[in-house]
N, C-alpha and C positions, 0 to 999 in steps of 0.2 A: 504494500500500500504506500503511495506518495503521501510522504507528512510535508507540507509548509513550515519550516521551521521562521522565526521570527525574533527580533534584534530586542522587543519589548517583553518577551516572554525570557530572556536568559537570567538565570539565578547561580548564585555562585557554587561551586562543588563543596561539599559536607565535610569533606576529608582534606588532608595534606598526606606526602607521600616523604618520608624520611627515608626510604630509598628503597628502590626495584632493584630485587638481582633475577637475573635470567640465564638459564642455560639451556645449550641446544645441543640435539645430538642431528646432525642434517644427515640427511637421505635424500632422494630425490623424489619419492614418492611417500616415504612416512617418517617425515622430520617430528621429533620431538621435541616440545619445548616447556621445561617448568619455570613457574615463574613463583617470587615470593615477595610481595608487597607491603611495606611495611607503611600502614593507614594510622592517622592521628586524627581522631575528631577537633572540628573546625565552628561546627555549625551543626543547625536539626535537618535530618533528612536521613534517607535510606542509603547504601551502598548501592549505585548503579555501574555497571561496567559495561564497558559497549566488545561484542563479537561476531563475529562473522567467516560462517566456514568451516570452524573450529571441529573437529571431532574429539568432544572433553572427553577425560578421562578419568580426571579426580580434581576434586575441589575442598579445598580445608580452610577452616579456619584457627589459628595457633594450633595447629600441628594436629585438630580434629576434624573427620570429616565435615561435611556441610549436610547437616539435614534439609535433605532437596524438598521434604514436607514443607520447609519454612519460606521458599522461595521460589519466584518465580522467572520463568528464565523459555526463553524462543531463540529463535536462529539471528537475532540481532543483539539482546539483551539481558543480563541479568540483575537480578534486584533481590538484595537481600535487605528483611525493615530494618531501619535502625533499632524497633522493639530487640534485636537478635543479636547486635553487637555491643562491645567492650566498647570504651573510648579508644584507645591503642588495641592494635593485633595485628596479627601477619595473618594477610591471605593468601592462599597456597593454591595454582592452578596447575595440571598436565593435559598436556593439550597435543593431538597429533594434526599436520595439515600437507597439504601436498603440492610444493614448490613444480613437480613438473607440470601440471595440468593449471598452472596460474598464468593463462596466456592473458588474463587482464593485469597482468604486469604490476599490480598490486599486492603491497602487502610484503611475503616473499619466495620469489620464483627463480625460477632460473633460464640464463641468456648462455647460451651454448657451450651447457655445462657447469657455469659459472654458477652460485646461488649469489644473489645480491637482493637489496629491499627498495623501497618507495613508498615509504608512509604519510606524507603528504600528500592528499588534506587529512582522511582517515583511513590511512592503510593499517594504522596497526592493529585495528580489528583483527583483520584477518590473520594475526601472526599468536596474539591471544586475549586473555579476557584484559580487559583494562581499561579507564577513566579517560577514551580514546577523545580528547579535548584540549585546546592551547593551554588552557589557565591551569592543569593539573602538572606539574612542574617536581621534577626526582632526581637525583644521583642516580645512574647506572650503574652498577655491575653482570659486566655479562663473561656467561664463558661458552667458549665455541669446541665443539669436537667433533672431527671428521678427517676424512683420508686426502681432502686436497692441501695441497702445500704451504697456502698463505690463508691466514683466517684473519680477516678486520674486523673494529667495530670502535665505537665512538671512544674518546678518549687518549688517554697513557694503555698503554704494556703492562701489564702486572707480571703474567709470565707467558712462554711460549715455549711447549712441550713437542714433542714428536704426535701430531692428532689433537692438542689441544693450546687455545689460547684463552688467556684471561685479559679483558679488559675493567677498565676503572676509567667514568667521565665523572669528574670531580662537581663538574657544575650542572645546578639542576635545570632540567630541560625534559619539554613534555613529546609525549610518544612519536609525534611526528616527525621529532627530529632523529630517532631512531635509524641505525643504520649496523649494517652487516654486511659482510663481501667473502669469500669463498671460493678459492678458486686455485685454478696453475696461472699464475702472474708472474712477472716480473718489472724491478723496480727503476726507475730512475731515479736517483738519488742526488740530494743536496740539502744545503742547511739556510738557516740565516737568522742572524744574532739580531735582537730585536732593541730595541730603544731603552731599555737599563738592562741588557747587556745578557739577556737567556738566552741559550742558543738553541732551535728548534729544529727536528729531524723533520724533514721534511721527503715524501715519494710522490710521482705518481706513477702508477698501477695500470699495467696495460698486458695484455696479451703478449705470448714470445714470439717475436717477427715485429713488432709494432714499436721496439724500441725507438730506433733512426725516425721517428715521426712523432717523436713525444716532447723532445726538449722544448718547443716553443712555448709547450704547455709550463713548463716549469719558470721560464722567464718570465712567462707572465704570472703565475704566483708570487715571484720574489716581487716585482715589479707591483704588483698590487698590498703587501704586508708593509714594501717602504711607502709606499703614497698613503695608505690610508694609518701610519703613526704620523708621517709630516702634514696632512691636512687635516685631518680630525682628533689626532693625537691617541688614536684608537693600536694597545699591542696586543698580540697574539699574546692567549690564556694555558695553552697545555705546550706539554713536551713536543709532540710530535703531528704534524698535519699531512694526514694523503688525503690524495685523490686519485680515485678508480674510472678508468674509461670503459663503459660498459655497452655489448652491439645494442641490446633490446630495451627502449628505455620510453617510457611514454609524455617527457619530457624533455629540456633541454638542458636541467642540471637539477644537482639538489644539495642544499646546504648543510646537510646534515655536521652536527658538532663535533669536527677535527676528522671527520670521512666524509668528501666530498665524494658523492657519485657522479658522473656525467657520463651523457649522451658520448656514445668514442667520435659521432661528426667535432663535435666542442674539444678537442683534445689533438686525437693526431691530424699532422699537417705535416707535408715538405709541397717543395718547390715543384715538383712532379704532380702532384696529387692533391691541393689545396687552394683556392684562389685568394687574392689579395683579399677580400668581403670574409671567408673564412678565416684567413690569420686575424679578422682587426674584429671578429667573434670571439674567436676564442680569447682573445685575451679580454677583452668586453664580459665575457660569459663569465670567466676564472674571476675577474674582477671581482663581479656580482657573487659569484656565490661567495668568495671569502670575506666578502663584506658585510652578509649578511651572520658574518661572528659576531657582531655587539647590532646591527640594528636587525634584528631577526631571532638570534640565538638566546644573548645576553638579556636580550629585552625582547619578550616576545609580545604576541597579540593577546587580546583575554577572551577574543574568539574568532569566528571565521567571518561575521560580518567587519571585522576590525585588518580584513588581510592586507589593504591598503599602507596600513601605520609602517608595514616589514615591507613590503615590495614598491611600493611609489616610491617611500625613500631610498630603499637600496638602487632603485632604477635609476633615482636621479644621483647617485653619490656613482654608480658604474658608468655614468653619461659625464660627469663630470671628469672621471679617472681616463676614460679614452679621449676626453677633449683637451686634458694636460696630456698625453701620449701622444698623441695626431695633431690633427688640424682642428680646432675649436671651431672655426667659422663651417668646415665641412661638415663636423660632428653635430651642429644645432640644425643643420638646412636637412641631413641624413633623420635627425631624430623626428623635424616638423614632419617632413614625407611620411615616416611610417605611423604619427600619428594621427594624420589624416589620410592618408589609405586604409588605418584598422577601426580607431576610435571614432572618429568626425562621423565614418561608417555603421558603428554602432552605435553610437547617440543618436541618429537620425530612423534607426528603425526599430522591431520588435525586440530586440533587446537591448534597448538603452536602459542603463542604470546607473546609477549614482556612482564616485569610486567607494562609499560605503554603501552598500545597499541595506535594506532594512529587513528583507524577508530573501528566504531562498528554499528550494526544494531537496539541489544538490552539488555538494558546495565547489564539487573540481569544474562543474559547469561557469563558474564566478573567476575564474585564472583568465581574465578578459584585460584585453587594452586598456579600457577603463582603467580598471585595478592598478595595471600595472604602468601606461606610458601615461594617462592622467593624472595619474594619482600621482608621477613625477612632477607632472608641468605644474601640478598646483602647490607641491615644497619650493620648486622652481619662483612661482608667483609670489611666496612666502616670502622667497629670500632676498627677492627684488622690492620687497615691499619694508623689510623689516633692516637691507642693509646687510655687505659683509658681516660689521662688529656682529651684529647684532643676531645675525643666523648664526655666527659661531659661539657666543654667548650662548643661546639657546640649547645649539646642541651639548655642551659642556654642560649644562644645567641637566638637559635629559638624560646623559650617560651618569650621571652622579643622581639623581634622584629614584632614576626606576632602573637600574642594572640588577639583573634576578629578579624582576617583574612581567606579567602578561598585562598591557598594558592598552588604555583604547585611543580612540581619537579626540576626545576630551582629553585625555593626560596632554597627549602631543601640543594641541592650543595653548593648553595651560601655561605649560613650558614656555612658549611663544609670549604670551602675555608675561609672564613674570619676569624676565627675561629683560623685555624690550619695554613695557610700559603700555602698549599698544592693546585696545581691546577687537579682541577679532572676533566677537559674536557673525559680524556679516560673513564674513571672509568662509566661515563653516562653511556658509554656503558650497563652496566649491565640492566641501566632503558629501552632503546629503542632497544635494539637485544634481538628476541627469540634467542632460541635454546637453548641447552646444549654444553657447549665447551669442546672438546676430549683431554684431557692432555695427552703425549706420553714421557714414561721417554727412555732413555737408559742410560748407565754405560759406563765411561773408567775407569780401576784403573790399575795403575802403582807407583812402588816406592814410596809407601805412598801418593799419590795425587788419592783423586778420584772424577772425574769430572760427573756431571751430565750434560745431555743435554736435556732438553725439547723443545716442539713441540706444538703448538695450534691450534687446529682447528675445528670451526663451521658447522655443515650440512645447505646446506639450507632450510626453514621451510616458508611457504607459503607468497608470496610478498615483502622476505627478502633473495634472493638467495649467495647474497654474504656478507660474516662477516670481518669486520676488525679486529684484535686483540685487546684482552681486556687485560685489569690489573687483576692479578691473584694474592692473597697473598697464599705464597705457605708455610707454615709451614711443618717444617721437622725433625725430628730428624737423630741419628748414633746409630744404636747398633752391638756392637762388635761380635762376633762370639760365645764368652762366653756369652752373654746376658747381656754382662754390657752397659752400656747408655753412649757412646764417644763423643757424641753430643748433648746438651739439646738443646729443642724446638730453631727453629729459623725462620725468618718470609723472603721468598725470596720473591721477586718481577716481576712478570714477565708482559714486557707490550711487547713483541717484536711476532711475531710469532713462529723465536724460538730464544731461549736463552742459555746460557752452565752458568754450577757454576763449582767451583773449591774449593775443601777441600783439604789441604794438614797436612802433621806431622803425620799420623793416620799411628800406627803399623802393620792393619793388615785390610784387605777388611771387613768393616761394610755391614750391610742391612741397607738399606734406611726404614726408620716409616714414610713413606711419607702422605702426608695432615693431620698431626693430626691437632684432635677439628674439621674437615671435614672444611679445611678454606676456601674453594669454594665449592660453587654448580656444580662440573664436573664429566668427568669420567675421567679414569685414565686407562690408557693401558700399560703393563709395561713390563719385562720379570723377573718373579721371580719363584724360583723353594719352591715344596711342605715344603722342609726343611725349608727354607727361611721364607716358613710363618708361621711356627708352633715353629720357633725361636722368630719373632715376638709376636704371641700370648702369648707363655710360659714368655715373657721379657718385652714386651714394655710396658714404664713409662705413655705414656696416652692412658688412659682407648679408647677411641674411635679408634687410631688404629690399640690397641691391637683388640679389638672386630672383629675391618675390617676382620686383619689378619688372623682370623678365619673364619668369613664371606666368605671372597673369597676363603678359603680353601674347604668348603663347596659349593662354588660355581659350580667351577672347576669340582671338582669331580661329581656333579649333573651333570652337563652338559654333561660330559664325560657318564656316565651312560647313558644319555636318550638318547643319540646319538651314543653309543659305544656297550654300555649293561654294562659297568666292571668299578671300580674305589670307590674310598672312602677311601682306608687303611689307608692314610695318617689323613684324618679328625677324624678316628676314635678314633686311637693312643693319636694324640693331646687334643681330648675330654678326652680321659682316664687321661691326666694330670691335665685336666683342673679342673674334675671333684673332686679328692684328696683334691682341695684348696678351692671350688665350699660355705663351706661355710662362708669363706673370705668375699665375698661381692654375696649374694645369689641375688639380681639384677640381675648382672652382666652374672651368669655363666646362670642364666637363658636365656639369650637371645642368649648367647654364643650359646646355646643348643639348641636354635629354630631354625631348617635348614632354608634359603631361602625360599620363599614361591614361588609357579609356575608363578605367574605372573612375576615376578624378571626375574625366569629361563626364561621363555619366553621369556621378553626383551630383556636378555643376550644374547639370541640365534642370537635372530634376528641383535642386533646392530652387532653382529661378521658374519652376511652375509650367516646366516642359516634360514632355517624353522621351527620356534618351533613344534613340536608336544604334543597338549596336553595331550592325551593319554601317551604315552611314557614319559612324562616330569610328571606325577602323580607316573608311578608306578615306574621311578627312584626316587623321594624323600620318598616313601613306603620303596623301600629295602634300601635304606640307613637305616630309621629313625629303622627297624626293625636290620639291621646289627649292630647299636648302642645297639640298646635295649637287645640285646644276648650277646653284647661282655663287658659289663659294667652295665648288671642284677642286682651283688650284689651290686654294688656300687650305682647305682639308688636308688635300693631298701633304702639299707641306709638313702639317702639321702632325699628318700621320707620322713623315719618316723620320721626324725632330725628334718625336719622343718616344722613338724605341728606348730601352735604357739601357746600357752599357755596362759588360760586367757579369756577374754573375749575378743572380735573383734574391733579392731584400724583399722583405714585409714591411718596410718601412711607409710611413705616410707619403716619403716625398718621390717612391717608388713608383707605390701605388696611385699615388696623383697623375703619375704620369702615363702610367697602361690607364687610368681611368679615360684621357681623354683621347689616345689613339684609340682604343675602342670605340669610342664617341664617331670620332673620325670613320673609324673601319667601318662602322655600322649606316653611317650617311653613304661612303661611298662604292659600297656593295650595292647602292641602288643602281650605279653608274658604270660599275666597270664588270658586272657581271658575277661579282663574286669570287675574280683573280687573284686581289687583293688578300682577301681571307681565308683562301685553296694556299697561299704562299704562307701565309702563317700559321693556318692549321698544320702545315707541314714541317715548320719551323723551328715554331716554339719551343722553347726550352723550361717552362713555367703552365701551369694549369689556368690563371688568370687568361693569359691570351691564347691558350689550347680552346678552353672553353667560349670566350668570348668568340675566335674565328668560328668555332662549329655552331654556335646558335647563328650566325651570320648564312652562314653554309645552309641550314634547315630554314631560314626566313626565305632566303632566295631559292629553294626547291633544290639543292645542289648535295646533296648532304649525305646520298648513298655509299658513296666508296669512305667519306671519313666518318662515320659512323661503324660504319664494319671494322674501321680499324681502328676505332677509338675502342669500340669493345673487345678486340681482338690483345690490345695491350694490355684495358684495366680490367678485363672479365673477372679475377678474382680479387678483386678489390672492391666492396660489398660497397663500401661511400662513395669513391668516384662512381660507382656506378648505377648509385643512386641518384648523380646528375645527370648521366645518360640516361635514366626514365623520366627525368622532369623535363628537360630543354626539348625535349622533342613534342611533348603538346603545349607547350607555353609558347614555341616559337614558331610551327607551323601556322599554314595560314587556316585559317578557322574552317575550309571547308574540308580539310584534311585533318583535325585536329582529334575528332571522336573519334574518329576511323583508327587513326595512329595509334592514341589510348585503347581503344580494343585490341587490336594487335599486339601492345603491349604486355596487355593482362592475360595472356598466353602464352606468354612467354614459361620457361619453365622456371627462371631466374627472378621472375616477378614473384617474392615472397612477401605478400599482402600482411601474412600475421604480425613481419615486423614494419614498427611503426615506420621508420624513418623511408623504404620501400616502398610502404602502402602513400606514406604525404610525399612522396617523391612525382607520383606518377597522376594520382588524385587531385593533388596542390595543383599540378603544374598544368592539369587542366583547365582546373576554377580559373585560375592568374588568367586563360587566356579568355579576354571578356566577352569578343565576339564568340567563339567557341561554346564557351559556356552555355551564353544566352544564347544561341542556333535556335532559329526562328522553326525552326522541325521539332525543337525540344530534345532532342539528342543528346544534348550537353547536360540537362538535368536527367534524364533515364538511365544513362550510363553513371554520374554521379552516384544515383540513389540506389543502384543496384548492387555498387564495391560496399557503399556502408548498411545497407540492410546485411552483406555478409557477414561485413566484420563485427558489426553490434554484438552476437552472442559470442564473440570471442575476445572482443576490447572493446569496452562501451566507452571508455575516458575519451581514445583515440575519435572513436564516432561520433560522438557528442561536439566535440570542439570541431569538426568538417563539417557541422551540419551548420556553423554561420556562413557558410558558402551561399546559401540562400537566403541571408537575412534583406537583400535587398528586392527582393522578386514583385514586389508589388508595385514599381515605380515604373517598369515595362509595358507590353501595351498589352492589350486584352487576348490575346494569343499566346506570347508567352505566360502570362501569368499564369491562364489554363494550365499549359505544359508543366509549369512550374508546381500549381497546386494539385494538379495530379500525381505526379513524383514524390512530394511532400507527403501527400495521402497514403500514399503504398506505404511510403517509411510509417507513419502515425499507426496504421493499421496492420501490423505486422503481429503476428504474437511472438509472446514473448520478449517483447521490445524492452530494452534497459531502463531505469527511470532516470538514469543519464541523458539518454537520446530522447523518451518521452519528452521530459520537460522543455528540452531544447525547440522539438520538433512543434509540441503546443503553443511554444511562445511565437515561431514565426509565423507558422497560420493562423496564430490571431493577428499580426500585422496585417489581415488582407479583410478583416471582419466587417 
C-alpha cells in the first residue's frame, strides 16, 4: 500500500542508540547478519524498526528471546510497546538475506562478485531490522567474514585476520550512511597529512586490471581534503579514507563515512578511455562526496524532507571546488545550463516541488534537480546576499553549533540570522515554494536618470497555487553605448512584487548586463533589441552575461526560425566577432558557439504561450548551425587547426578549453566539408575527448559505419567506453533513424539492460534526442516505455528517475500527447508496478488533467 508520508506529521524517535555492532558472515545467496543494539530511552513511545526482505531468525531482547505474542511485526515493520521495554537494553536480531538476487541494487548485493551496499535513502532495511531514519545516529562496530580478500566498512581497522575484518566508526552516524565492500581489489595507495598534522591512509579500491586508470581519482581526493581545510577550514576525522569503484551502482557516488563507494564511470579514466567532461566529473564527483564529511556526515538531516540542508550545500561547496580548479566563469555558465535543462524543466511541470518538499510517497523518487542544483543556487543567493565575511561567519557558527546533529532547514537560517544580523523569514521562501519566479524588466530613461522597474511573478505548480514574493539579489551592471562599463557589478534587492530602481548622472542611455554571475535561479523577460545584445556580448565585463547575451541572441532567432522559417543575421554577425578573439579564452567562445539545444527551444516556446514543434524546432537549429558554418568556413577552419594541442594529453582546464572549441569548430564544419575533417580525427586521435567528439560528428553526418565497427572493435571489452558507444548513436542520429538504431541496439547481446549505467547509456541517449523522442508516430515514447516497464521489477530506483523523461508531454500538440498518454498508461497499468515508478508515473498524468 502507498502511504503519503508528510513533513507535519514527523515526531522524534523514543530511543538513542549508544552503539550498533554488526556482524556478517557473507554468502552470496545466504549472508548472515547479527546485529546488537544498544537503545536508551529518550522519550514515550514504542520501539519501531523498519525491515524489508529480511528472512529473521531470532530476535532478543538483553540476551532473551522476544515474545513475538507481545509484538507486532509485517514484511516492513516491527513494533514492540514501550509497555515491554526497560529504559536501557540490547536488542539482538539474526537475520538471513540474499545479496545475489538484489538486482535492485539496494541494501546489499552484489556487482560481479563483489558484495558492496547502498543505503541511501532507506537501504538498510533490507540488510536488517533497525531505526532505518536520518535522526537515529550510533557508533558502528562491524565485523566482516568471508573468503574474499579485502573486507571494508566504515571507519578505522581494528583488526584484519585471514577471512575476517573488524571495523570501529568512532562517530555517530545513522544507517544510511552504512557501508560494506567485499571483494578481490586492489589498492592505490597514498597518504596526506592534514592541517594539525595527522596523517591519513588513504586507497582507492578498484578491480585488478583497472589500476593505470585510477590515479586521477586519487588526485583528486588529495586535491579536495586540501581545498576544503583552506576554505572552510573543514579536516578529515578518522585514520584512514577509501574509496571503492564499483560496475553496478544505481547512482553516481555515495558518501558513506571514511568508505566512499562510487559508480567505476566516476573513478577510472586515462587519456585513451575518458573525455575531458569525464576527468573534470570525476574530480567534481570525488569532491562532492568527501565533502559531504562534515556537511552531510558530521551534520546530518533530521529527515528526508530536510535532504536539501546535505546536498544543495554540498553541491554548491563541489561547484565552488571545480571553479577554484578550472575556469570559474566556464564553471557558472556549465552549472546555469544544467540547471535549466533539468530544474527550470521541473519546476514548470508535474513535478515541480519545492527544494524542501513537505509531503512525499517515496523518498529516492525526491534525489531531483531541485534538491540538489537549486537547493545550490539558493546557498549561492544566501551568500551573495549575506557577503563573503558573513557566509563564512555563518558557516563556522554551523560546524561549531550542530557537528553530531541531524539537523533541519530552520537550524541552517538560524545560523544565517545569528550570524549576520539579517532576518531571512522571506528568503525561506526559496526552501518551501516550487516554481520558477518570472523577473519582468522595463526601462524609463530621461535626462540622465534611468529607472528600472521590475515585476515578480510565480506560476502555480501543483498544491502551491499561489506564490508570495521572494527576495531576489538582482546583480547588474551599465554598459555605455561604446561598450565601456558605466556601472560595475551591483547587488539590488528585491522583496516586493514589484519594485523600481533609479540611476541617475549617466551621459547617455546604457544597456542593462542584467543578473550577472546568474544571481537567481529565474527567468527574465525583458525588451531588448538584436543590437543590444551583441553590444553586450562584444562588451560585457562578466563573463556569464556576456555568454547570456549571446545565448538569447541565438535564442530569439531559433525561435523565430522554427516558427517563422527566417532569422539568424544578427547571431551570425556577432559570432563573426566573437570568433576573431575566440582564442582569448577558447572555453568561452566555445560555448558561445554551441546554439541552444531543442529542448531549451522547446521550453522557450512553450513558456511564451506556443506549441513547440519538434520537427521544425530540429531543422531551425540545422540551418542556422549550417548558415554559420558557410559564412565563417575560413575562420572555423583556422580555428580548428590552432587549437589542436600539442604534446601529450592533460585534463587540464586550459587543455580542455581548447579541444572544447575545435570541437565546436569540427562540429560546424562537418556540415561543409563532408565529414573529412572528423574521418581525419577519428582516425587520429590520440585522446577519447576528440575520439569521441569526431565519431558523434561521423553519426550526425550518416558517415559513421566503418568507425563504429572499429571503435567497438578496440573498446569491446571495456564495459564504460562502451557505454558511450550505446549512447552517441541515438543522441546523434538524425531523428528519423534514431528509434530504429535504439532497437537495434537493444539486441545486441552486449546490451546488458540490468546494469544501470548500460541500460541510461542507450535509454538517456534516446530521450537527449528531442526530435527523436517526441516522433510524431510516437515511436520515441513506445520504445521508451517498453525498456522500463522491463526493468521496473528488476530496478525500480533506476525506472522511477527515467520516467521524468516525460514530464514535459503535455506542452506538445494533441497527437503526441495521445502517443505520449498512451505509453504512460501501459506503464501506470502494468501489474505489479513499483511504488517507485507508480508514484512517478501518477504524478505526470496528472500534468495532463
Amino acid at each position: 500500500m502507498t502511504v503519503t508520508q508528510y513533513l507535519a506529521d514527523w515526531r522524534p524517535y523514543p530511543f538513542e542508540i549508544a552503539e550498533t555492532r554488526l556482524e556478517f558472515d557473507l554468502a552470496p545467496k545466504g549472508t548472515r547478519v547479527r546485529s546488537q543494539i544498544d537503545f536508551r530511552r529518550k522519550g514515550p513511545g514504542d520501539l519501531v524498526l523498519d525491515g524489508a526482505g529480511l528472512r529473521t531468525q531470532s530476535l532478543a531482547i538483553d540476551g532473551k528471546p522476544l515474545d513475538l505474542s507481545l509484538i507486532s511485526k509485517d514484511d516492513e515493520r516491527l513494533v514492540v510497546p514501550a509497555s515491554a521495554l526497560p529504559d536501557s537494553f540490547t536488542f539482538a536480531a539474526e537475520v538471513e538475506i540474499d545479496p545475489e538476487m538484489n538486482t535492485a541494487l539496494e541494501g546489499l548485493y552484489l556487482s560481479g562478485g563483489m558484495f558492496c551496499t547502498q543505503c541511501e535513502a532507506e537501504g538498510f532495511r533490507h540488510i536488517t531490522w533497525y531505526p532505518d531514519r536520518p535522526d537515529v545516529m550510533a557508533p558502528f562496530r562491524v565485523t566482516i567474514r568471508s573468503d574474499k580478500p579485502v573486507l571494508l566498512s566504515n571507519g578505522n581497522p581494528v583488526s584484519r585476520g585471514q577471512g575476517e575484518a573488524v571495523w570501529h566508526d568512532p562517530w555517530p552516524k545513522p544507517a544510511y550512511l552504512f557501508a560494506l565492500v567485499a571483494g578481490d581489489l586492489v589498492a592505490i595507495p597514498d597518504s596526506f597529512t592534514t592541517m594539525s598534522g595527522r596523517k591519513v591512509e588513504l586507497n582507492v579500491w578498484v578491480r585488478p586490471g583497472d589500476q593505470d586508470r585510477a590515479g586521477y581519482a586519487m588526485e583528486s581526493l588529495i586535491r579536495s581534503m586540501k581545498w576544503d581545510e583552506e576554505t572552510y577550514g573543514r579536516e578529515y576525522d578518522l585514520d584512514v579514507f577509501n574509496l571503492v569503484a564499483v560496475d553496478d551502482f544505481n547512482m553516481g557516488a555515495m558518501e558513506n563515512k571514511g568508505l566512499n563507494i562510487f559508480n567505476s564511470k566516476l573513478v577510472l579514466a586515462s587519456a585513451e578511455t575518458a573525455t575531458d567532461g569525464d576527468y573534470e566529473r570525476i574530480e567534481g564527483v570525488i569532491g562532492h562526496e568527501y565533502f559531504h564529511n562534515w556537511t552531510g556526515n558530521r551534520i546530518t538531516c533530521r529527515d528526508w524532507f530536510q535532504l536539501c540542508l546535505k546536498e544543495g550545500l554540498t553541491v554548491f561547496r563541489d561547484q565552488q571546488f571545480t571553479s577554484d580548479m578550472r575556469s570559474a566563469a566556464v564553471k557558472r555558465i556549465h552549472d546555469v545550463q544544467t540547471l535549466r535543462a533539468r530544474q527550470f524543466r521541473e519546476d514548470a511541470g508535474p513535478l515541480a516541488h519545492p527544494p524542501r518538499p513537505d509531503n512525499y510517497q517515496e523518498i529516492n523518487n525526491f534525489y531531483t534537480a531541485t534538491v540538489y542544483e537549486k537547493g545550490a543556487e539558493v546557498i549561492g543567493m544566501l551568500k551573495r546576499l549575506v557577503g563573503e565575511d558573513g557566509y563564512r561567519k555563518a558557516l563556522d557558527l554551523y560546524f561549531i553549533r550542530h557537528d553530531g546533529q541531524a539537523c533541519t532547514i530552520e537550524d541552517w537560517i538560524k545560523v544565517f540570522e545569528d550570524a549576520t544580523g539579517r532576518d531571512l523569514t522571506q528568503f525561506k521562501r526559496w526552501y518551501t515554494d516550487a516554481g520558477t519566479p518570472r523577473l519582468t524588466l522595463s526601462e524609463d530613461w530621461q535626462d540622465g536618470r534611468l529607472t528600472l522597474h521590475f515585476r515578480q511573478e510565480t506560476a502555480p505548480t501543483p498544491g502551491q497555487p499561489q506564490k508570495p514574493p521572494r527576495v531576489i539579489p538582482i546583480a547588474l551592471g551599465l554598459i555605455g553605448p561604446n561598450g565601456d562599463e558605466v556601472l560595475p557589478t551591483t547587488v539590488l534587492e528585491m522583496t516586493e512584487a514589484s519594485q523600481s530602481f533609479t540611476f541617475d548622472g549617466l551621459g547617455a542611455r546604457p544597456v542593462v548586463s542584467l543578473l550577472r554571475g546568474f544571481s537567481a535561479p529565474v527567468t527574465v523577460a525583458r525588451e531588448i533589441t538584436a543590437d543590444e545584445q551583441a553590444l553586450l556580448l562584444a562588451h560585457d565585463t562578466d563573463p556569464y552575461a556576456r555568454w547570456q547575451a549571446g545565448h538569447d541572441l541565438a535564442l530569439d532567432a531559433l525561435i523565430f526560425r522554427a516558427t517563422s522559417g527566417t532569422g539568424g543575421a544578427e547571431f551570425g554577425q556577432a559570432i563573426g566577432g566573437l570568433l576573431t578573439d575566440a582564442a582569448a579564452d577558447p572555453a568561452f567562445a566555445a560555448l558561445c558557439l554551441s546554439l541552444p539545444g531543442e529542448e531549451e527551444i522547446a521550453t522557450t516556446i512553450a513558456a511564451r504561450g506556443g506549441v513547440p514543434d519538434p520537427d521544425a524546432i530540429r531543422t531551425a537549429r540545422e540551418a542556422l548551425a549550417q548558415d554559420i558554418a558557410t559564412a565563417h568556413e575560413a575562420e572555423l577552419a583556422r580555428l580548428y587547426d590552432a587549437m589542436e594541442t600539442p604534446g601529450p594529453y592533460r585534463p587540464d582546464a586550459e587543455g580542455a578549453g581548447r579541444r572544447s572549441l575545435r570541437l565546436a569548430c569540427l562540429g560546424l564544419l562537418t556540415r561543409i566539408d563532408g565529414a573529412a575533417r572528423a574521418q581525419v580525427l577519428f582516425n587520429s586521435a590520440s585522446n577519447m575527448t576528440e575520439r569521441q567528439g569526431a565519431l558523434e560528428c561521423l553519426i550526425a553526418a550518416g558517415k559513421d559505419t566503418e568507425a563504429l565497427a572499429a571503435f567497438a572493435q578496440e573498446f569491446g571489452s571495456n564495459r564504460l567506453v562502451m557505454d558511450k558507444w550505446f549512447m552517441v548513436q541515438p543522441l546523434r542520429a538524425t531523428p528519423d533513424q534514431a528509434v530504429a538504431r535504439a532497437r537495434d541496439l537493444a539486441e545486441r547481446a552486449d546490451f546488458d539492460w540490468k546494469n544501470p549505467n548500460r541500460f541510461r547509456a542507450l535509454i538517456s541517449g534516446l530521450c537527449a534526442n528531442h526530435a527523436a523522442f517526441h516522433a510524431a508516430d510516437g515511436s520515441g515514447y513506445a520504445f521508451t516505455v517498453d525498456w522500463l516497464m522491463r526493468l521496473d521489477p528488476v530496478n525500480p530506483q533506476t525506472t522511477a528517475r527515467m520516467c521524468s523523461a516525460f514530464e514535459t508531454w503535455t506542452r506538445y500538440d494533441a497527437d503526441r500527447q495521445a502517443h505520449a498518454k498512451a505509453a504512460l498508461g501501459r506503464l501506470a497499468a502494468m501489474k505489479g508496478l513499483s511504488r517507485n515508478t507508480s508514484e512517478m508515473v501518477t504524478r505526470i498524468l496528472a500534468g495532463g488533467a
